[in-house]
C-alpha positions as CSV (number, residue, x, y, z in Angstrom):
1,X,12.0,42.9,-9.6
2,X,9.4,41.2,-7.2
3,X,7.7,39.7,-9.7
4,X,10.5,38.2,-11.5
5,X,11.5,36.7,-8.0
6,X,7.9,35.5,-7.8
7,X,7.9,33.5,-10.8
8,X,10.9,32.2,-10.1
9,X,9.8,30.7,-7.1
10,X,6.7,29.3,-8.7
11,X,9.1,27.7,-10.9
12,X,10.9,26.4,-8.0
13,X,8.0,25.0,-6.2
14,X,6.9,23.5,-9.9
15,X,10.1,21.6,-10.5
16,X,10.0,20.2,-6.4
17,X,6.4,19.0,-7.1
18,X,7.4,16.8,-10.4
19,X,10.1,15.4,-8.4
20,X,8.1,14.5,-5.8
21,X,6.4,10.9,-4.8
22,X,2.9,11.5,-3.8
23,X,0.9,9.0,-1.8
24,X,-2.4,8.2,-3.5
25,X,-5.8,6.9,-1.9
26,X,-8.7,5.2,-3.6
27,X,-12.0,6.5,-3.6
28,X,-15.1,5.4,-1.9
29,X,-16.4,4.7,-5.4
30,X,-13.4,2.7,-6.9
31,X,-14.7,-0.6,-7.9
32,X,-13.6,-4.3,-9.0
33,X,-16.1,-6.3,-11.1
34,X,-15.6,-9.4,-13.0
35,X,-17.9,-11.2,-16.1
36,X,-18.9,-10.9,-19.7
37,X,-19.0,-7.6,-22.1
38,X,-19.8,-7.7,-25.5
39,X,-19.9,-9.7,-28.2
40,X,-20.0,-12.4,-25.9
41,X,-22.8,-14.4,-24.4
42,X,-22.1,-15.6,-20.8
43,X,-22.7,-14.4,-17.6
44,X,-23.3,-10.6,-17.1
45,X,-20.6,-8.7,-15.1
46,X,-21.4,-9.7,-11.2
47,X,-21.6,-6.8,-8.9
48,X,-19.3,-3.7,-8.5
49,X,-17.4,-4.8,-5.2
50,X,-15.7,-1.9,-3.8
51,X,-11.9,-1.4,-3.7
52,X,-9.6,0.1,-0.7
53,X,-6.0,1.4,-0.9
54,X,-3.1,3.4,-1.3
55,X,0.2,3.6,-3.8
56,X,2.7,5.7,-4.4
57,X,3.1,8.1,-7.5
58,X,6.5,8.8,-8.2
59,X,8.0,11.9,-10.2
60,X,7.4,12.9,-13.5
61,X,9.8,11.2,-16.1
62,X,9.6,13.5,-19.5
63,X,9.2,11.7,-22.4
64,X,8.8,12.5,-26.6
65,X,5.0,12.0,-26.5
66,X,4.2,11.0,-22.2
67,X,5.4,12.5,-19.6
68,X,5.4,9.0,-17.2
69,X,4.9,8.5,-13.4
70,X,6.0,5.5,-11.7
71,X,3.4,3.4,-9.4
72,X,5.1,1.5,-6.6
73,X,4.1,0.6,-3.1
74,X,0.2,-0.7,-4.2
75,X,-1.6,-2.4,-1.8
76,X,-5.0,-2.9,-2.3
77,X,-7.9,-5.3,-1.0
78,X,-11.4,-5.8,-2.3
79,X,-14.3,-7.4,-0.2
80,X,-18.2,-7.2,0.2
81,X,-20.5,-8.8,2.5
82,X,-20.3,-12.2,0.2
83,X,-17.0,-12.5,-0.7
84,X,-13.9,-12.7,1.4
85,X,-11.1,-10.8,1.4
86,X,-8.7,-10.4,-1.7
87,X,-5.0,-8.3,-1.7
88,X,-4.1,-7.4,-4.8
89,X,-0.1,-6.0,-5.0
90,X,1.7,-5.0,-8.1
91,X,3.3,-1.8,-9.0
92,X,2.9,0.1,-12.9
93,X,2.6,3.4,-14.7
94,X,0.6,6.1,-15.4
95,X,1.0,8.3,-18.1
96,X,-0.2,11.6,-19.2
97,X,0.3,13.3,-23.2
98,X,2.3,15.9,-23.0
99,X,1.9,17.3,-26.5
100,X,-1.2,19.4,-26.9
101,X,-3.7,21.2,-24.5
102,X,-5.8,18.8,-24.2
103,X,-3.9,16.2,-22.7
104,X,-4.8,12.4,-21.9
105,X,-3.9,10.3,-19.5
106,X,-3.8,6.3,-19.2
107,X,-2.6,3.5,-16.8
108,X,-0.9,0.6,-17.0
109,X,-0.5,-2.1,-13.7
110,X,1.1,-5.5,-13.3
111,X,-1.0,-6.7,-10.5
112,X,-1.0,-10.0,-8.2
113,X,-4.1,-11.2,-6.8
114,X,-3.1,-13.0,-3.2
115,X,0.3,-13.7,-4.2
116,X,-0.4,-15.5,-7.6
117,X,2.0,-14.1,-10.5
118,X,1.4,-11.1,-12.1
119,X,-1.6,-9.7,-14.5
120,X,-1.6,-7.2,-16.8
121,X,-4.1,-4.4,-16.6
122,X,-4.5,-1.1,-19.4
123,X,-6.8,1.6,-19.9
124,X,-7.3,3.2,-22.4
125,X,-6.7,6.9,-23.1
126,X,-8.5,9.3,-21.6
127,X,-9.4,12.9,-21.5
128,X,-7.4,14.7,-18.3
129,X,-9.9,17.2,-18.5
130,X,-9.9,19.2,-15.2
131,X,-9.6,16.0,-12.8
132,X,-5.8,16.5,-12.3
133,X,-4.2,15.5,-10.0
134,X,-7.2,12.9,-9.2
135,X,-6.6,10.1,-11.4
136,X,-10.1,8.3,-12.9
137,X,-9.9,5.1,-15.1
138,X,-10.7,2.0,-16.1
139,X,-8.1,-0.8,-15.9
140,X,-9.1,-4.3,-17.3
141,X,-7.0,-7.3,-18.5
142,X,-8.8,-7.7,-22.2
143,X,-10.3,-4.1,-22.8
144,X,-13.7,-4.8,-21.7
145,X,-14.0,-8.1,-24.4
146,X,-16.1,-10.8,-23.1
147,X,-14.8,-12.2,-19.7
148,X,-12.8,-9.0,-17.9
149,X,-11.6,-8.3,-14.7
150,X,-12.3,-4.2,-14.7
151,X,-11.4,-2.6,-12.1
152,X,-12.2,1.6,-11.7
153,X,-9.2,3.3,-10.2
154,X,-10.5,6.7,-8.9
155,X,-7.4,8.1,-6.8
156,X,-6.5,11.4,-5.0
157,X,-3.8,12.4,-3.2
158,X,-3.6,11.9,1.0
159,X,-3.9,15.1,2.5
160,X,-0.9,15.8,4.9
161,X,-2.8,15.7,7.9
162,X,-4.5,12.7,7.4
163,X,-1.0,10.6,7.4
164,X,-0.6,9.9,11.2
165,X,3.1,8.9,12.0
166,X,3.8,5.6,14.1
167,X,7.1,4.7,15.7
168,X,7.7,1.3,17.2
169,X,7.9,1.1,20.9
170,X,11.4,-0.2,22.7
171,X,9.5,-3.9,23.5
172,X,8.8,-4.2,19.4
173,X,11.0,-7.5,18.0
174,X,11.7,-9.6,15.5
175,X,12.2,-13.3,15.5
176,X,12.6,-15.7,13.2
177,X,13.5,-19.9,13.3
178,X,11.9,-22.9,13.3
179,X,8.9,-24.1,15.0
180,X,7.1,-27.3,15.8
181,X,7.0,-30.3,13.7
182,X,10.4,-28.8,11.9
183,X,13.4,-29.1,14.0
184,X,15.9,-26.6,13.5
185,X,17.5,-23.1,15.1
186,X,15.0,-21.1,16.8
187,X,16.9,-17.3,17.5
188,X,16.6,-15.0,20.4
189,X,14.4,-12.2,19.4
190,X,16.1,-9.4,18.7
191,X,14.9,-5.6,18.8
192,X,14.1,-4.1,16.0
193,X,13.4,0.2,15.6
194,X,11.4,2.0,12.6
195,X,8.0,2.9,11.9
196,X,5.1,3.7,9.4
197,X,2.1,5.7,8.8
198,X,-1.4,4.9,9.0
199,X,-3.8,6.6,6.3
200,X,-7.6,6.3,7.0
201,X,-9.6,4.2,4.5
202,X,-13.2,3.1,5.9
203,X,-14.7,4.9,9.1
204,X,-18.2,3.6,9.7
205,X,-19.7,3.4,13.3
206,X,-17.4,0.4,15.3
207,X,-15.7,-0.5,11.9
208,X,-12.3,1.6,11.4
209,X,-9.7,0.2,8.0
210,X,-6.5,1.9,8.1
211,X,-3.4,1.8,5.1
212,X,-0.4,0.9,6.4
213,X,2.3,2.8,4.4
214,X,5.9,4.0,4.8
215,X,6.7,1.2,6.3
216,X,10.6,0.8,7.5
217,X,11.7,-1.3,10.2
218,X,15.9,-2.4,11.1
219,X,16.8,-5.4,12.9
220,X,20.6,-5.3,14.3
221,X,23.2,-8.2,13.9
222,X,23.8,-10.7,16.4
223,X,25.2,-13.8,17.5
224,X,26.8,-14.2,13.7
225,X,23.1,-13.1,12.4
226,X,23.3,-10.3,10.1
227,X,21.4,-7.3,10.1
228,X,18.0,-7.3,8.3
229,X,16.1,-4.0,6.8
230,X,12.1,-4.1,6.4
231,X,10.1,-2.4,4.3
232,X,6.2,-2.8,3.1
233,X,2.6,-1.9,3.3
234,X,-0.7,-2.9,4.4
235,X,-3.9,-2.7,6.2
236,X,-5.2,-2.5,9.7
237,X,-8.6,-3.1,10.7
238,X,-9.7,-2.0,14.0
239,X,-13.3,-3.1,15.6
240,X,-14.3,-1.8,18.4
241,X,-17.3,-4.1,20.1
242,X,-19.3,-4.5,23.5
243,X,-16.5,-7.4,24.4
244,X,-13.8,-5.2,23.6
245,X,-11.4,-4.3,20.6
246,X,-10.7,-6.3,18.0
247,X,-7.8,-6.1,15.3
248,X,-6.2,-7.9,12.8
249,X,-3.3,-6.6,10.5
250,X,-2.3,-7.8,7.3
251,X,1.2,-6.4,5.6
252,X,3.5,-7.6,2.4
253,X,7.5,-7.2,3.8
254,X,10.4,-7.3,1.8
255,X,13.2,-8.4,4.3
256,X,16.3,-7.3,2.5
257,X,16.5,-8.6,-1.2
258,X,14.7,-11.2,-0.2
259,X,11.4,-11.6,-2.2
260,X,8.3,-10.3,-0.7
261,X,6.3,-12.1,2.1
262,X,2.8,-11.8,3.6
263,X,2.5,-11.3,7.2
264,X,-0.4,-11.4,8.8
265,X,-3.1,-11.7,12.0
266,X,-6.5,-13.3,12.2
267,X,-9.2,-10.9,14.0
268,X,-8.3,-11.4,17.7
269,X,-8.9,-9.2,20.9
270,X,-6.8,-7.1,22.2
271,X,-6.6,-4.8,25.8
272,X,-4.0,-2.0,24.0
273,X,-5.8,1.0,23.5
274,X,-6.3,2.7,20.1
275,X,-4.4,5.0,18.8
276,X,-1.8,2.6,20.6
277,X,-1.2,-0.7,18.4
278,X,0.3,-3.7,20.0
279,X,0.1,-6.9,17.9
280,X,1.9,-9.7,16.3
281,X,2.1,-10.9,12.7
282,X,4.3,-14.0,10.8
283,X,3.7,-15.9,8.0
284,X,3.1,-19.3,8.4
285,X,0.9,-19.6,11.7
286,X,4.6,-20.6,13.7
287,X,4.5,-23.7,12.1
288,X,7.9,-25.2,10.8
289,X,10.0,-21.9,9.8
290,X,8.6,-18.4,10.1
291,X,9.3,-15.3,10.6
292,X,7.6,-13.0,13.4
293,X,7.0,-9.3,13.8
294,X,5.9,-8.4,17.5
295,X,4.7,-4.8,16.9
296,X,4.4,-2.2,19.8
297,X,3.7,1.1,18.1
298,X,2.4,5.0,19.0
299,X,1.7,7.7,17.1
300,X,3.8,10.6,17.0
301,X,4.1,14.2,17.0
302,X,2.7,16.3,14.4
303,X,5.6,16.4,12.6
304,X,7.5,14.3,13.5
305,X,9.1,11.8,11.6
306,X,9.4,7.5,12.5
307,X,12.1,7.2,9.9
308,X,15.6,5.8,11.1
309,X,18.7,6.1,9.1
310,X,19.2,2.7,9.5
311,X,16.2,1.9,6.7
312,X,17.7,2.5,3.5
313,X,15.3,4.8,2.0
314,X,16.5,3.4,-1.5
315,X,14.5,0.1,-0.2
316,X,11.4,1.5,-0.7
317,X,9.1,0.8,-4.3
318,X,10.0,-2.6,-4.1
């Protein structure tokens, strides 16, 4: 009798996990590079320039022949020593065969490169093998044939411990109106409540990159305003110099339905102490219209959770 109770909670814990979303993080060794493949003649592929990031892999959808995963929540940015800084966005699908032991998997991304519209990226398939659940492929727009954009996507799953919870601090607001040379309304900030995680990307010496996921803030109505719902991801970057800390924050927000906006702050000093993050990001520099996020944050609890009920959780994988 035991063992029958046993297998059936292996079979429970089996159906939990393929409904599950997972967070994902790139590898150290994932990679963009761009140039020419074969049969064409023009410049060979320039340097591997490495990749950082999360997404989020959602639950297992059966299919005939795939069993399919949704991707949603990608945030990535790519950057070396000679080239500045590029976010790539997009959401997809990855897909494993689900008819035969030896099963293949393959990926498939619509991807925006600073904000510009949508590429597509494939790989092809690939032997599973024993990698599961770390994912390892290449993506490219044109399957390797002459000029490519490849990209290898080597992705494992966070480990629990390494998601540290953030909740926003009472003095956290949101404001949003017009700035000079425009001339219009200019609102009150309001407060606004939520949180998000921060996942470790790059720790080297003074040099600290951090994913911003789970993102979920609430602003409340007033004065005739309505109520607005955040959601998003990111990166924070923390330095920590002779002259004292530096940070900067970049995040793509989807206010409501609204479409989705990049927030963002140049590197500048700052006296709050890490793991403590106080800073403020907007859109357009507070020039003419914008939009700005004053974020007081602290880590929480083992635990514990930042989420609010007033953050509809169906928001998120926008």
């Amino acid at each position: 009798m035991s063992r029958v109770l046993l297998l059936v909670f292996l079979a429970i814990l089996a159906q939990s996990a393929a409904h599950a979303e997972t967070l994902y993080r790139l590898d150290g060794a994932a990679t963009l590079q761009q140039g020419c493949f074969a049969p064409c003649r023009c410049p060979e592929p320039g340097p591997e320039i490495t990749l950082r990031g999360t997404f989020v892999l959602g639950p297992v959808t059966p299919g005939d022949v795939f069993d399919f995963r949704e991707i949603t929540e990608l945030y990535w940015t790519v950057s070396d020593s000679d080239n500045p800084v590029h976010t790539i966005t997009g959401s997809g699908v990855y897909k494993v065969t689900n008819f035969s032991p030896k099963r293949q998997q393959s990926l498939e991304l619509n991807l925006s490169i600073d904000g510009a519209p949508p590429i597509y990226f494939f790989s092809d398939l690939e032997s599973l093998e024993t990698k599961e659940p770390v994912i390892d492929l290449l993506v490219s727009m044109n399957g390797l044939y002459c000029y490519d954009t490849v990209m290898r996507v080597i992705a494992a799953p966070v480990p629990p411990q390494e998601i540290i919870p953030y909740s926003l601090d009472a003095d956290s607001t949101f404001q949003q109106g017009c700035f000079d040379p425009c001339d219009c309304i200019l609102e009150e900030p309001r407060p606004m409540k939520g949180g998000f995680s921060l996942i470790p990307l790059f720790l080297a010496g003074n040099w600290a990159e951090y994913a911003v996921v789970e993102l979920g803030f609430a602003v409340p109505a007033a004065d005739g305003v309505p109520a607005l719902t955040l959601t998003g991801a990111g990166q924070y970057t923390l330095i920590q110099g002779f002259a004292g800390p530096i940070q900067t924050m970049q995040l793509r927000v989807v206010v409501d339905d609204l479409a989705p906006a990049f927030f963002d702050r140049e590197l500048d000093n700052t006296t709050t102490l890490f793991p403590n993050i106080d800073i403020t990001v907007d859109m357009n520099d507070m020039v003419c219209f914008d939009q700005i996020l004053s974020i007081s944050a602290s880590p929480l609890l083992p635990g514990a959770s930042h989420r609010w009920p007033a953050v509809a959780p169906a928001a998120r994988g926008r």
